[in-house]
C-alpha positions as CSV (number, residue, x, y, z in Angstrom):
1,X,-18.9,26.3,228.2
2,X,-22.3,27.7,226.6
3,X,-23.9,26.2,230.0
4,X,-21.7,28.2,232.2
5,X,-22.0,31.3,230.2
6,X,-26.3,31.1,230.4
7,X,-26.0,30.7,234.0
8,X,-23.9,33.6,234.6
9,X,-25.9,36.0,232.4
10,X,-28.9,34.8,234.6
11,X,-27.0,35.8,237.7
12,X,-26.8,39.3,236.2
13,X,-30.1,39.3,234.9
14,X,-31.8,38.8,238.6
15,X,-28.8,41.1,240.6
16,X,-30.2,43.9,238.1
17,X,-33.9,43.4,239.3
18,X,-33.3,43.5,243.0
19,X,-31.3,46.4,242.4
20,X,-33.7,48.4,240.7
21,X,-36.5,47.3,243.2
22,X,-34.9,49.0,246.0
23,X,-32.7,51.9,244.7
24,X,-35.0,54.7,243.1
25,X,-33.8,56.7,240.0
26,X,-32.1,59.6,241.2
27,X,-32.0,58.8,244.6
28,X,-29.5,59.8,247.3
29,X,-28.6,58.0,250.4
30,X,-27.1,59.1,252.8
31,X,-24.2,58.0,254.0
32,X,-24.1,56.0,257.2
33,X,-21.7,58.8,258.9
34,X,-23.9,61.7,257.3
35,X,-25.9,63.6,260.0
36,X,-28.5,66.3,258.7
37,X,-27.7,70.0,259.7
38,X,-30.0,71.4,263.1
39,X,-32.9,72.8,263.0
40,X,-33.0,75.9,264.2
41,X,-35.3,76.4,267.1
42,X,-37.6,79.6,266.3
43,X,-37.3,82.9,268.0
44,X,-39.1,83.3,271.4
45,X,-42.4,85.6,270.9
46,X,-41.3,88.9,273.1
47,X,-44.2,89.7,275.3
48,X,-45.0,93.5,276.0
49,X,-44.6,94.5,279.7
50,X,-48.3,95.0,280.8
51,X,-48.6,97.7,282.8
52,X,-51.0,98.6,285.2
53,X,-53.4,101.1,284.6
54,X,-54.5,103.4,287.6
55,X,-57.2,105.7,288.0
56,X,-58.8,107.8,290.5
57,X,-62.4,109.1,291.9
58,X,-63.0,111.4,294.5
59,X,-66.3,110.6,296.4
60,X,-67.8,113.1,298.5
61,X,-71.1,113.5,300.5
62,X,-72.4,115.9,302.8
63,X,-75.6,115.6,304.9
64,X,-79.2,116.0,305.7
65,X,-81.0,118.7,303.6
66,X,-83.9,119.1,306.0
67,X,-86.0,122.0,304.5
68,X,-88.1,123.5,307.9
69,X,-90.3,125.9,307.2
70,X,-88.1,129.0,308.3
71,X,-85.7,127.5,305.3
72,X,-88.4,127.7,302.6
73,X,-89.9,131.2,304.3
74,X,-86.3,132.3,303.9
75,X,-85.6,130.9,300.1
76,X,-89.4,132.1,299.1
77,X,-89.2,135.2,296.0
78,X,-91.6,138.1,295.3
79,X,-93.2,135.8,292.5
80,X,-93.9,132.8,295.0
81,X,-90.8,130.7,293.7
82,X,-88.3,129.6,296.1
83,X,-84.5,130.0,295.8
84,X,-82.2,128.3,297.9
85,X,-79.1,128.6,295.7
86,X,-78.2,131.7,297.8
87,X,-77.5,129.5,300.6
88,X,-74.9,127.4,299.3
89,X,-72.9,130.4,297.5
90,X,-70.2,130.3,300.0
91,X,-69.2,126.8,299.9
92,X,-70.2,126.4,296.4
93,X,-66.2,125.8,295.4
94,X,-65.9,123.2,298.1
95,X,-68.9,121.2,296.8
96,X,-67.2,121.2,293.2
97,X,-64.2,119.3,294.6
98,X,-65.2,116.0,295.0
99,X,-65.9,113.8,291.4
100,X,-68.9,112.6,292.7
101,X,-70.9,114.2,295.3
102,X,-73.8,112.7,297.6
103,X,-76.4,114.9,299.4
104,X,-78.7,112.9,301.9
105,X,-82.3,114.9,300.7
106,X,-84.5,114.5,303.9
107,X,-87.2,116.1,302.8
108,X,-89.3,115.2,299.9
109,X,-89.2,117.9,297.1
110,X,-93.5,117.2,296.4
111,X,-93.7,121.2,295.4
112,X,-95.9,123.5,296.3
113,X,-98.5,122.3,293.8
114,X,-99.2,119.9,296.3
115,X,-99.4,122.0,299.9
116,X,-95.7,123.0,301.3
117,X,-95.2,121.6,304.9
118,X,-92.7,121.5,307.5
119,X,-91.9,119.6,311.0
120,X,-93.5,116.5,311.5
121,X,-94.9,116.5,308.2
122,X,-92.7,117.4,305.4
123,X,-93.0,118.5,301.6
124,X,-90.3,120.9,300.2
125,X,-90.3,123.2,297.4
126,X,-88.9,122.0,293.9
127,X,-86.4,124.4,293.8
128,X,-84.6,122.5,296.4
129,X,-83.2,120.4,293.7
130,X,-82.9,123.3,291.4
131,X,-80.3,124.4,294.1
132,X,-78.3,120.6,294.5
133,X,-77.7,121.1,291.5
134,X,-76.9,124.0,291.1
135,X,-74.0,123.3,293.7
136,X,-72.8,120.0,292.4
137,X,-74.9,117.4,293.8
138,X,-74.6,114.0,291.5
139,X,-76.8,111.9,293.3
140,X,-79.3,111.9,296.6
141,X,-80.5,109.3,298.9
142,X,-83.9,109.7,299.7
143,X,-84.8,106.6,302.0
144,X,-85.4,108.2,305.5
145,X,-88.0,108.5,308.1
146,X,-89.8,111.4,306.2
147,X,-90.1,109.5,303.1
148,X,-94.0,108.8,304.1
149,X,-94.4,111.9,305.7
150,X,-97.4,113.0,303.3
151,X,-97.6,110.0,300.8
152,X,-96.7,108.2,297.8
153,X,-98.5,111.5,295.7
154,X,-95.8,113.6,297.0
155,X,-93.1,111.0,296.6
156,X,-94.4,111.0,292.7
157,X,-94.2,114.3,292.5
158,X,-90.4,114.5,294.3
159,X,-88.9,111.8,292.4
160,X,-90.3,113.1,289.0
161,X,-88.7,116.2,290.0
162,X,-85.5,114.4,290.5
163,X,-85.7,112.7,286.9
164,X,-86.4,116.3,285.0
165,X,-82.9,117.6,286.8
166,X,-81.1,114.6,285.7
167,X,-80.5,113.2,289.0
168,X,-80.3,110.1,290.4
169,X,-82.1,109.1,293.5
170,X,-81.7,106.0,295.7
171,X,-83.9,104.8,298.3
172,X,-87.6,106.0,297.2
173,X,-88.7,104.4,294.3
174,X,-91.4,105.1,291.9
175,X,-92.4,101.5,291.1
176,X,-91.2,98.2,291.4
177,X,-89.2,98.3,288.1
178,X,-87.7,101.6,289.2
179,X,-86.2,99.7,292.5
180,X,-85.0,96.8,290.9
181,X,-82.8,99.0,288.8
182,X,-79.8,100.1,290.8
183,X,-78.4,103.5,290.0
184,X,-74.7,103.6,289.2
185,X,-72.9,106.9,288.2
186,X,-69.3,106.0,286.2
187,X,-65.8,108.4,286.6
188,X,-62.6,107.7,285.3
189,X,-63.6,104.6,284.3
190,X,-64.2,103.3,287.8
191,X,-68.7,102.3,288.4
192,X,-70.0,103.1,291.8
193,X,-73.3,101.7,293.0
194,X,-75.3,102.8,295.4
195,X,-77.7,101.8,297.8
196,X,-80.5,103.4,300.7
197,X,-82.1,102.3,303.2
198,X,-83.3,103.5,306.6
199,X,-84.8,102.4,310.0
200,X,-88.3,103.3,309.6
201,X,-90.9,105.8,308.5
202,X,-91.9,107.7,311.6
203,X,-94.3,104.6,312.0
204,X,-96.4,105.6,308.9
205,X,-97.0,101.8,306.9
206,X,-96.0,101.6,303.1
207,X,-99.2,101.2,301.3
208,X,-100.2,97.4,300.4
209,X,-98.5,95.8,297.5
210,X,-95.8,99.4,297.2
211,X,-93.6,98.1,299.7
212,X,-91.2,99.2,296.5
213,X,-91.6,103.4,297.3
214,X,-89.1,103.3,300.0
215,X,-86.2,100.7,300.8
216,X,-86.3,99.6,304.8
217,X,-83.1,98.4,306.1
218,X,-83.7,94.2,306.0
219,X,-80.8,92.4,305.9
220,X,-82.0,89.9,303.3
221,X,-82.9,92.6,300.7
222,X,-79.5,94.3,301.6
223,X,-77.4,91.0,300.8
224,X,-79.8,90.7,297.7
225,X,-78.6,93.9,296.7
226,X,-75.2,94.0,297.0
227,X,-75.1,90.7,295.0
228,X,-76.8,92.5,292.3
229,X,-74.7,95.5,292.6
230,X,-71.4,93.1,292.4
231,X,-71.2,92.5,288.6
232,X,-72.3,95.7,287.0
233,X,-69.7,98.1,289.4
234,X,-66.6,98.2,291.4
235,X,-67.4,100.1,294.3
236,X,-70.4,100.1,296.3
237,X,-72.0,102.7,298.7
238,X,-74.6,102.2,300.6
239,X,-76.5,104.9,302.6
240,X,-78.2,104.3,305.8
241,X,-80.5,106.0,307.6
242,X,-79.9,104.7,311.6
243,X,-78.8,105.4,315.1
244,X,-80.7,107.7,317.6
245,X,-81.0,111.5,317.1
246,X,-78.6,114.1,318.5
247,X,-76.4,111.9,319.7
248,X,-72.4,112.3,318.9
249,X,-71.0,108.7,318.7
250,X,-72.6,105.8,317.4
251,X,-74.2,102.9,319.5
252,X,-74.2,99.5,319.1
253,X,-76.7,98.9,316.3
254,X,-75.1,100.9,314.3
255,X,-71.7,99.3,314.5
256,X,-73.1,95.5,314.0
257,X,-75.1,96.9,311.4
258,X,-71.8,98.5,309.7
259,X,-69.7,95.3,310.4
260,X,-72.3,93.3,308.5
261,X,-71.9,95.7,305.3
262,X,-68.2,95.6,305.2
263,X,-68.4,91.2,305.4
264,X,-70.6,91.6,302.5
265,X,-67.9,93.6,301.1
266,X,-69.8,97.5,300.7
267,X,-66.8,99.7,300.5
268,X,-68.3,102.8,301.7
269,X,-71.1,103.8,304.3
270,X,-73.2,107.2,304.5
271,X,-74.6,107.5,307.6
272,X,-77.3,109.7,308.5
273,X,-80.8,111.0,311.1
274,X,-78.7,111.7,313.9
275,X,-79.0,115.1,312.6
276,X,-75.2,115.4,315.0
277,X,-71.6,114.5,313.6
278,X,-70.2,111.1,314.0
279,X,-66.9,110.0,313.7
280,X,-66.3,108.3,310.8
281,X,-63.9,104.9,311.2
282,X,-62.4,102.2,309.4
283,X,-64.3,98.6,309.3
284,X,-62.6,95.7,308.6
285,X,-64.7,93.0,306.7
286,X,-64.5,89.4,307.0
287,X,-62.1,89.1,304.1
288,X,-59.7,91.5,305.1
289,X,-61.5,94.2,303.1
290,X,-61.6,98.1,304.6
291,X,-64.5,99.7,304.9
292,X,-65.1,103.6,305.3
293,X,-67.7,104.0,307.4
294,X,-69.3,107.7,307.7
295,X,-71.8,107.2,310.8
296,X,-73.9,110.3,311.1
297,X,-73.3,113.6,308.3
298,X,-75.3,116.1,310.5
299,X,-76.9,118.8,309.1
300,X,-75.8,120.3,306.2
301,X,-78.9,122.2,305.6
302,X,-82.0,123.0,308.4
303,X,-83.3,125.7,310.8
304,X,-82.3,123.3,314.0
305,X,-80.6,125.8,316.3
306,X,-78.6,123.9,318.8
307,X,-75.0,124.2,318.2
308,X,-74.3,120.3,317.2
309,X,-77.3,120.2,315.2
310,X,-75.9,123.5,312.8
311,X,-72.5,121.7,312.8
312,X,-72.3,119.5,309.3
313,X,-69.5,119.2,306.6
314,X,-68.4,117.5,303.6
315,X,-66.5,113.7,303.3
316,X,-64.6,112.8,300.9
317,X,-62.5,109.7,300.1
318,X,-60.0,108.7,297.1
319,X,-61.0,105.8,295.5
320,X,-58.2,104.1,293.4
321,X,-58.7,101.3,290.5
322,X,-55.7,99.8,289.2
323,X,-56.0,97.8,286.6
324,X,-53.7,94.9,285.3
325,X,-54.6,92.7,282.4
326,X,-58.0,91.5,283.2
327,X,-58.0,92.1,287.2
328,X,-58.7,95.2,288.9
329,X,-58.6,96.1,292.8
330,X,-60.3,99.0,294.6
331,X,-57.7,101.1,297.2
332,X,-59.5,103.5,299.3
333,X,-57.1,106.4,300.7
334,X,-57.1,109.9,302.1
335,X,-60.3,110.2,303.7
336,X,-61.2,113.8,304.3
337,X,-63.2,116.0,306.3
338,X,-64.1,120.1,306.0
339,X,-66.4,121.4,308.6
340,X,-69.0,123.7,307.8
341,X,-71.6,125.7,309.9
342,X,-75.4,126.5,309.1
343,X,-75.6,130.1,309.8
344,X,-78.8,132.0,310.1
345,X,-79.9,136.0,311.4
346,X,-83.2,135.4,313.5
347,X,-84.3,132.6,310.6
348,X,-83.3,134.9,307.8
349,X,-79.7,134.5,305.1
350,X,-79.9,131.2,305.8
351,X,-76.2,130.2,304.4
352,X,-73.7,127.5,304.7
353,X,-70.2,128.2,305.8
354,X,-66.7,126.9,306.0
355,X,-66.3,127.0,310.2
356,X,-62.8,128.2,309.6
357,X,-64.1,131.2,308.5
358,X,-66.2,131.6,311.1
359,X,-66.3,134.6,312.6
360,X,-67.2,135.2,316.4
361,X,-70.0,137.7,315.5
362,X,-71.4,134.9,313.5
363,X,-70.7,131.9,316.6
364,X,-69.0,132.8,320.1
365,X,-66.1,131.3,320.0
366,X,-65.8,130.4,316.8
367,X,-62.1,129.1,316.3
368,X,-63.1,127.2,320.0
369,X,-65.9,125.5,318.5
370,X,-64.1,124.3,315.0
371,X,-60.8,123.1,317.3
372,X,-63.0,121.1,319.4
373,X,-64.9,119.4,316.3
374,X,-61.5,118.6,314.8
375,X,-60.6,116.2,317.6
376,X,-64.5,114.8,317.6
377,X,-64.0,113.7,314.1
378,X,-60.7,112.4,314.5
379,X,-61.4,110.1,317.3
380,X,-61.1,107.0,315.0
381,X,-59.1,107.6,312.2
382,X,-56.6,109.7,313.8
383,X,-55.0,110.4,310.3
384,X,-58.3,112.2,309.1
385,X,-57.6,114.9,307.1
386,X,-59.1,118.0,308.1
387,X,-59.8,120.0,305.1
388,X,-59.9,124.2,305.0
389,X,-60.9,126.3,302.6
390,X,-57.8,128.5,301.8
């Protein structure tokens, strides 16, 4: 009996130990049809809508500012200053329109300082600037077949000139850290670059190891360029100075020449030397791209008398960022055109006027005349908005 009773309080010793090996004080378990509760998925982080952001520039540019010496007779004051302002008073509220306004300066503003000159030679008075900017003028392109005309002095002098009225030039340059640098000019939050370059300097060589004073067009130096120009803007504009004077539609050169800026992807072209109106068009680039090309300005400003050569005016173009999250896209729409008329009484009140105001004392047939240039600028973009200035 004792026997049977040791061996069942040894029994119960041992159950007791396995049981309180594997079942923890306190413990709950589960039971085996006991399923834990969901877990809630979290809330889906609401996204705000981006939306786009859209802005707008209006780019104008008008053309050459050729400064003969019936201009500068014309401008010159009692105390041997010059003052051209005069001769920009009546389209002075056109000129404010645009955002950004271009002026092609053909001349090089040396001073008198340094001898005044005029046809084939050229060196303009100061106060020609004084006067750009007193219109509105932003920026001016200075790369043309006059840049040499009396040497790097006067280009020093000119471009200084430029720097002490706080605008930018293209195209001329006064070293070769000054050319490397590419002048950009930011509006409504939307860069332009801009670029000049032109055919030639009247056969007048750039002085040896200056080949930086003024840009010739080379097709390798443009591509370099435009690379360079790439990151630091969104639109770029590149003047050129091309084609063969006085005549009214632009030959073949300058077509390849314009067809090679829009593959690179330039979205606008100021054309100029013709010293005649060309009709602007539409170039598309390799990628689908539009390009505005302006081939030939005219005059805005000389003492050339034929009628085509007084006939000049100012483009314009919307350019249109919009901006969503971390892209942007350049739209170009609306391109524009006003007409205007360098007006002159035997080379004296040399002025500037709107050629819908023209009257016939001041052109024979003066409505005739504006009609007529209407259609010549409309001959490739057919939508071309003529401007007036009512």
């Amino acid at each position: 009996m004792m026997l049977r009773i040791a061996v069942i309080v040894t029994i119960l010793f041992l159950t007791s130990g396995c049981l309180n090996r594997f079942t923890r004080p306190n413990e709950i378990k589960p039971k085996a049809d006991q399923t834990l509760p969901p877990i809630k998925p979290s809330l889906p982080i609401t996204s705000i809508e981006e939306k786009p952001v859209v802005t707008k520039v209006t780019l104008g540019a008008i053309g050459d500012i050729l400064i003969h010496d019936r201009v500068y007779f014309d401008a010159e004051q009692r105390d041997g200053t010059y003052n051209f302002k005069k001769m920009f008073t009546e389209v002075q509220r056109m000129l404010q329109v645009p955002d950004i306004l271009v002026a092609n300066q053909e001349t090089m503003i040396g001073g008198k300082e340094l001898r005044l000159s005029a046809y084939p030679s050229f060196n303009s008075p100061h106060e020609v600037g004084d006067a750009l900017k007193d219109a509105g003028v932003d920026l001016v392109t200075v790369a043309n077949n006059h840049s040499l005309d009396r040497g790097e002095m006067v280009i020093q002098s000119a471009l200084t000139y430029w720097d002490t009225l706080g605008i930018p030039y293209t195209g001329a340059f006064k070293s070769q850290a000054d050319h490397d640098r590419i002048r950009t000019i930011t509006k409504n939050g939307i860069t332009f670059s801009f670029l000049s370059y032109t055919y030639g300097t009247n056969g007048i060589p750039l002085p040896k190891g200056k080949s930086y004073l003024v840009n010739m067009i080379n097709e390798t130096q443009i591509h370099s360029d435009v690379e360079q120009a790439k990151p630091i803007s969104d639109v770029i504009v590149v003047a050129v100075h091309w084609g063969k004077e006085y005549e009214r539609f632009p030959n073949k050169t300058q077509m390849g020449l314009a067809q090679k800026l829009a593959d690179l992807g330039v979205h606008i072209v100021i054309g100029n030397h013709p010293h005649v109106l060309q009709p602007p068009a539409w170039v598309i680039g390799k990628k689908g791209n539009e390009t505005l090309v302006l081939y030939s300005l005219g005059n805005f400003l000389s003492a050339q008398s034929e009628l085509h050569t007084r006939i000049g005016g100012l483009a314009s173009i919307d350019v249109v960022k919009t901006k969503m999250l971390d892209k942007s896209t350049i739209k170009l729409s609306k391109p524009s055109f006003h007409p205007t008329y360098n007006y002159d009484l035997y080379w004296r009140q040399f002025k500037i006027i709107s050629m819908d105001r023209l009257t016939n004392e001041q052109l024979d047939n003066a409505s005739s005349h504006y009609e007529k240039m209407k259609r010549h600028m409309s001959t490739f973009i057919r939508d071309l908005h003529i401007v007036t200035s009512n």
